[in-house]
N, C-alpha and C positions, 0 to 999 in steps of 0.2 A: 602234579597231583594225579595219582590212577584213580581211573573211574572204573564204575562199576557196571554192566549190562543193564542192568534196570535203575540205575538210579544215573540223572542225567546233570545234577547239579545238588550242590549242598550250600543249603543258606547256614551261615552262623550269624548271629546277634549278639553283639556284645552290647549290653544295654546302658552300663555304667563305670567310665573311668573316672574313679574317686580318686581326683591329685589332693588331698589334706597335706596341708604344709605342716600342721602339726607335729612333733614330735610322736615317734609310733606308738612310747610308753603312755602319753596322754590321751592319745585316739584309742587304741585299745581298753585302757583302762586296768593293765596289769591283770587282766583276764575279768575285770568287772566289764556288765553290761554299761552302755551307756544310759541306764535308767536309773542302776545302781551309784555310782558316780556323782550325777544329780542329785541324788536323796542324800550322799554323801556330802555335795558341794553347799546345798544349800541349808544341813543341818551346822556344819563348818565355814560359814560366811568366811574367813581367813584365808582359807585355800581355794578361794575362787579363783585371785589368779595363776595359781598353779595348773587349771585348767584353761585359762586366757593367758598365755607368755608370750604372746606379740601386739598388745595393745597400742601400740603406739609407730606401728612399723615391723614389715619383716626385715630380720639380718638379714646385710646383702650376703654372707655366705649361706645361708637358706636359698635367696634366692639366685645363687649360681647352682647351686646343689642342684636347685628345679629344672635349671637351663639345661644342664646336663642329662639329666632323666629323661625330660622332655626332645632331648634329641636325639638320644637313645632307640624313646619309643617310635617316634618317626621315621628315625634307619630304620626302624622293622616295616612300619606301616607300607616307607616305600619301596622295601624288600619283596613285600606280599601283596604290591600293588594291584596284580593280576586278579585276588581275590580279595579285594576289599573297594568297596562300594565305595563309603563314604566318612568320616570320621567330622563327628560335630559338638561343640561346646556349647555348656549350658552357663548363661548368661555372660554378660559383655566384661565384664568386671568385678574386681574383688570387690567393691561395693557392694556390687547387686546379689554376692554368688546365696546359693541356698547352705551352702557349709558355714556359714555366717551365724547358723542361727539352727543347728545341728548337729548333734543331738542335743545341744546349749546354746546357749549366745555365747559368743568368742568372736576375738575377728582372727579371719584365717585369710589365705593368699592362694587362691588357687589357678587363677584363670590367669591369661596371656598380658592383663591392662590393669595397671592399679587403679586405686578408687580415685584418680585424677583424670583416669580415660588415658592414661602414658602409655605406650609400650613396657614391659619389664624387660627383662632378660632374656626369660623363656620365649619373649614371642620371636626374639632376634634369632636366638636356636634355631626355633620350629620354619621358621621361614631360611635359613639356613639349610637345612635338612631339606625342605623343600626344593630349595635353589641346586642343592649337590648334586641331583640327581642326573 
């Protein structure tokens, strides 16, 4: 990293890694807001689960897809070790997560523990990635 004479460090903040397991055409909303979408879904009771398609479980090829991303971003994180603080997850489990019930209710799959408290895939990754180093 070159520094600068008068500038002795640079904080960055990355506030929000949004993992949605979602498919991106439904998280997007094919360029509808997620407000639009809702006034969509809920005038259209039929196509609600076309905005919920994992009610019952994510596909385990979803959740390899994740394992793999997730160790991806890791390689980097421990690439850029020297500037990066700290890297922290918002709640314990797909149970608990806030994407559960955002911008909708749906169940999504985002975080390291399904809603059993299990390890998934991704957490074997990231502590993979961890361990490589």
């Amino acid at each position: 990293m070159k520094t600068h004479p008068k500038i002795t460090y640079l904080l960055v903040v990355s506030t929000c890694l949004l993992p949605d397991i979602l498919p991106a055409h439904l998280a997007a909303g094919d360029n509808d807001s997620p407000q639009r979408m809702v006034g969509r879904w809920r005038k259209e009771p039929g196509r609600a689960g076309q905005y919920n398609p994992y009610p019952d479980g994510c596909p385990p090829e979803l959740l390899a897809r994740q394992a793999q991303q997730y160790a991806r971003l890791f390689d980097l994180f421990i690439k850029y070790e020297d500037v990066i603080l700290r890297v922290t997850f918002w709640n314990i489990h797909d149970g608990e997560s806030w994407l559960n019930n955002f911008p909708w209710k749906r169940d999504n799959y985002p975080t390291l523990f399904d809603r059993h408290r299990q390890p998934k895939p991704v957490y074997h990754a990231v502590i993979q990635s961890l361990t490589r180093k």
